[in-house]
N, C-alpha and C positions, 0 to 999 in steps of 0.2 A: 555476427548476428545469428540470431535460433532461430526455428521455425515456430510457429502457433504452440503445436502441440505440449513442446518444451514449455513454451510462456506458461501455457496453463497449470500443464504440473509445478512449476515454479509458485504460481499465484495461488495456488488450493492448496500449498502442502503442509501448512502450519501455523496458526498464530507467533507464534517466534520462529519464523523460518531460517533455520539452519543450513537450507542446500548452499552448497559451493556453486556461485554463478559463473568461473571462469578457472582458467588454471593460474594457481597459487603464485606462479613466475610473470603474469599480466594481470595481475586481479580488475578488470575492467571489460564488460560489456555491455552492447546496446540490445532494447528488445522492443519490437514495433509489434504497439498493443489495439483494441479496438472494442469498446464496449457498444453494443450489447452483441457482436459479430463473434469472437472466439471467449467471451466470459461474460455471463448479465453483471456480474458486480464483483469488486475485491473485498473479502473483510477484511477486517480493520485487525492489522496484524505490528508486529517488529522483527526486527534483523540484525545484525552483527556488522551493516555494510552501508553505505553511504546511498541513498535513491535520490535520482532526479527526475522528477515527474513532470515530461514537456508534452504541452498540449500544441499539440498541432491543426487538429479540425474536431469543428463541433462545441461541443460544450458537455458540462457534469457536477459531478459532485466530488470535491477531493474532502479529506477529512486528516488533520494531522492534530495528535494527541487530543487535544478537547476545541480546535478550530476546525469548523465548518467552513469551505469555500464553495463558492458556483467558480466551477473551472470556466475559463473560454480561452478560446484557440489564443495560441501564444503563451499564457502564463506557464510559468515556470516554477515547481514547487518542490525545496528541499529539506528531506529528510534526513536527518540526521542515525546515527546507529543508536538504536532503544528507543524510540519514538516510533508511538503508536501511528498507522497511516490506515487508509483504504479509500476506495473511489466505490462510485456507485453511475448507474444513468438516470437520465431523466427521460420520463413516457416518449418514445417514439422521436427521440433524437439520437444520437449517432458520434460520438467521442473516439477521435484516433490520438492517441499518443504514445510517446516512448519512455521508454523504462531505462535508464543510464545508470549503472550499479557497479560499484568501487569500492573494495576497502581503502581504509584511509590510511593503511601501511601501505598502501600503490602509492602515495604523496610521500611515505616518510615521517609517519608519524610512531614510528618505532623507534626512529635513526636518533643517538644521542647527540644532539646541533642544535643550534642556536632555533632553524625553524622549527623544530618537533617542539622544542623548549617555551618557546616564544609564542609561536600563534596555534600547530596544527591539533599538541595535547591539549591547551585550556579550550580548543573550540570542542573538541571530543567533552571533555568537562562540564560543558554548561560554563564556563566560567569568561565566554567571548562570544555572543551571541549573532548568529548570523541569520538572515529574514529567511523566513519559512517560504512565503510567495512572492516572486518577482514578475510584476506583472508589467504590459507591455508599456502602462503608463510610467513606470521607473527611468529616472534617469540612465541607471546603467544597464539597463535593456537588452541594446541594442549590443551592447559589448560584450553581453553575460551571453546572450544568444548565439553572437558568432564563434563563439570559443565553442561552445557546443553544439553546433553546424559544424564546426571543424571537425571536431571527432568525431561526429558521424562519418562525414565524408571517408576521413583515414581511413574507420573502420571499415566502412566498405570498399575501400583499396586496395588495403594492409599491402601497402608499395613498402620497397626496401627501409627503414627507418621509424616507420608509421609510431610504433610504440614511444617513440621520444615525442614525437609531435602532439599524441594524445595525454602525454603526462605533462608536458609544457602546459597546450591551452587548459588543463584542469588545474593549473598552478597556478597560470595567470588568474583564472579565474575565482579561485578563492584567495591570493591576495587584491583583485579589486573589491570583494566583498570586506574583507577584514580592513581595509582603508578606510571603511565607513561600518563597521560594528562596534556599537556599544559596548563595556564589560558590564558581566554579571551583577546585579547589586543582588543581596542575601537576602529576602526577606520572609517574614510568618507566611504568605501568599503564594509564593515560588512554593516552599517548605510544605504546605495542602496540596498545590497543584500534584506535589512529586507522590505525596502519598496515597490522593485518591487514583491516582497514574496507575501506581503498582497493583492498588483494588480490581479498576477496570481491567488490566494484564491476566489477574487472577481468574475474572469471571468470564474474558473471551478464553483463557487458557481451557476453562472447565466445557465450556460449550465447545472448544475442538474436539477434546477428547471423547464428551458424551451426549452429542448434538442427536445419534440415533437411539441415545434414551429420552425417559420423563424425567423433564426437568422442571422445576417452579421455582415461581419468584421468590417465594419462602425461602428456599433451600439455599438461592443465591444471596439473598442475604443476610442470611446466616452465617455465609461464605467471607461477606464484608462488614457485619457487626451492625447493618443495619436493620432498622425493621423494614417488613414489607413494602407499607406508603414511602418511606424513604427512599429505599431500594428504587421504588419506580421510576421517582421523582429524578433522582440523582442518573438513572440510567439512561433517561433520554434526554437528558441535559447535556450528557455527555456523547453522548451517539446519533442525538437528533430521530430517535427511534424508540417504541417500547419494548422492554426484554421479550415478550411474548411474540410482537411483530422482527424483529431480528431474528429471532432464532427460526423462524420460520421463512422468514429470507434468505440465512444461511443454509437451512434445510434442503431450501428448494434450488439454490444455485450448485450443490452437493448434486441432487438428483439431476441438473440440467446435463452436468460435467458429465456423469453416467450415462444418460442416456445420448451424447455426441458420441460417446467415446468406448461404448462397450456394447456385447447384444445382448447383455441381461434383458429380461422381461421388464415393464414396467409395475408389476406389483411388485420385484425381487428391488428393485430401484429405492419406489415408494419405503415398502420395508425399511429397507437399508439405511434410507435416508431419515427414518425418525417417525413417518407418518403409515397410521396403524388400521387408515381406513382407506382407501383404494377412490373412492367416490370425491373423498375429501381433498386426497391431494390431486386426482384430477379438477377438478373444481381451482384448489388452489393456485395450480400451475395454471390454467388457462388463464385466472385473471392476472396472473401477472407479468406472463408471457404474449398473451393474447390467442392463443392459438391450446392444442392439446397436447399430453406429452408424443403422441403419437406423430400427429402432424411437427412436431419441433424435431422429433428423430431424421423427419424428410427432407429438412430443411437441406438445400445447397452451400455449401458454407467456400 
C-alpha cells in the first residue's frame, strides 16, 4: 500500500501516465483513494497497466473511454491498458475507493503458452471482450469481489507466499470473466469509436501539456479536423462536459493540488495554474470548492 501523497502524485502526473506503480518483479499494487478528501476529481487519463476501480463507500462519477457511470459503493469497474478513465464527485458527497493496478505481464501475458495465446493477448487486443462495470447486481459479483478482498487482505500481510496467492485470485478471476466474454465482432462502429478515441487522447494530451496557457475551442479543433460547433458538440458528448468548463476543472483541481501541497502564494498558484486574474480564480475556486483557496489551504486533511 502508499500513502495519500504518492496516490496523488500518481493521479496528477499525466494523461498517459507512464509512472511505474510497483516494482517490475511484482508488478501489482493497491491504493486506497477518497474523493473529494485527497483529490476533487481525476482526469480523464490512460496507462500502460491494468486499473480496478472498487468502490467501496459513497457514490460518483466513473468515466471509461466514452461511458459515463454513477458509481456506488460496491461496483467494480475495469480498465483495461489504452483506455481512457477518470472519476469525478458529486456536490457534497463523499466517494472512498481503491485503485488495484497490474500489468498484465504480472498474469503472463508475455509468456509464449497456450494462456498468453489463447485468452490473455486477444483480451489486451480488443479481440475478447471483458465488462467494463460489474456491479453488485451481477451474477458473478459476489465471486469477482472476493478474489479482490483477497488481495487486499494479502497485501496488507505480505505473509510468507503472499505474492502467489495474489497472482492466483487475479487469475481465477479473469478466467471467470472470459467464461462469459463475448469475441470481438469487426465493425464500421467499433472502427469510429477507435478513431474519435485517439482525437479525444490528442485534445486531453494538448490540455496536459498547456492547461497553464490560452487555449480555444478553435485551436482544438483544428487539432481534430473539426469545426468549432462540432468540436463542441462532439466534446461533451464525449466527457459529459464542455471544453471551456473542463479545462477549467482541470485548472482548478491543478491549483487545489498546489495549494495542499506547497507554500507558494496563491497568486503564484492562480498564475501557474492558467488563470490571469486573481479575483476570478478566487471566485472560481470558491464555487466549486465551497470555501476560498485560503480557507482550503487550512483544511485538516
Amino acid at each position: 500500500m502508499i500513502n495519500v501523497e504518492k496516490a496523488l502524485k500518481i493521479q496528477y502526473s499525466a494523461y498517459h501516465e507512464t509512472k511505474r506503480h510497483s516494482d517490475t518483479m511484482f508488478a501489482f499494487n493497491v491504493y486506497p483513494c477518497t474523493i473529494p478528501v485527497d483529490f476533487p476529481f481525476v482526469p480523464l487519463h490512460w496507462q500502460d497497466s491494468v486499473e480496478i476501480i472498487y468502490i467501496k463507500q459513497g457514490d460518483g462519477i466513473v468515466q471509461v473511454d466514452f461511458e459515463i457511470f454513477h458509481a456506488q459503493a460496491g461496483d467494480i469497474y475495469l480498465v483495461m491498458p489504452g483506455h481512457l478513465h477518470g472519476m469525478r464527485g458529486i456536490l457534497k458527497t463523499r466517494m472512498e475507493y481503491e485503485n488495484i493496478i497490474f500489468d498484465m505481464n504480472f498474469l503472463g501475458s508475455d509468456n509464449v503458452d497456450l494462456c498468453s495465446q489463447k485468452y490473455l493477448q486477444p483480451v489486451l487486443n480488443g479481440k475478447i471482450l471483458l465488462p467494463v462495470r460489474i456491479s453488485t447486481e451481477n451474477p458473478l459479483y459476489s465471486q469477482i469481489a472476493s478474489y479482490l478482498d483477497s488481495c487486499d487482505r494479502l497485501s496488507a500481510l505480505r505473509t510468507n507466499g503472499y505474492e502467489l496467492s495474489v497472482k492466483g485470485n487475479l487469475m481465477l478471476l479473469f478466467s471467470l470473466l472470459l467464461q462469459n466474454a463475448p469475441e470481438a465482432e469487426a465493425s464500421p462502429a467499433i472502427d469510429s469509436d477507435q478513431k474519435h478515441l485517439q482525437k479525444l487522447k490528442t485534445v486531453l494530451a494538448r490540455i496536459e501539456q498547456d492547461f497553464d496557457k490560452k487555449l480555444t475551442v478553435q485551436e482544438m479543433a483544428d487539432e481534430c479536423g473539426y469545426s468549432a460547433s462540432h468540436f463542441m458538440r462532439w466534446f461533451k458528448e464525449a466527457t459529459g462536459s464542455g471544453f471551456s468548463a473542463y479545462l477549467i476543472e482541470y485548472r482548478l483541481g491543478k491549483a487545489a493540488r498546489e495549494i495542499q501541497n506547497t507554500n507558494k502564494t496563491i497568486l503564484e498558484i492562480a498564475e501557474q495554474s492558467g488563470f490571469d486574474n486573481l479575483s476570478n480564480f478566487n471566485r472560481l475556486f470558491k464555487k466549486r470548492f465551497e470555501m476560498t483557496p485560503g480557507q482550503f489551504r487550512k483544511q485538516d486533511y
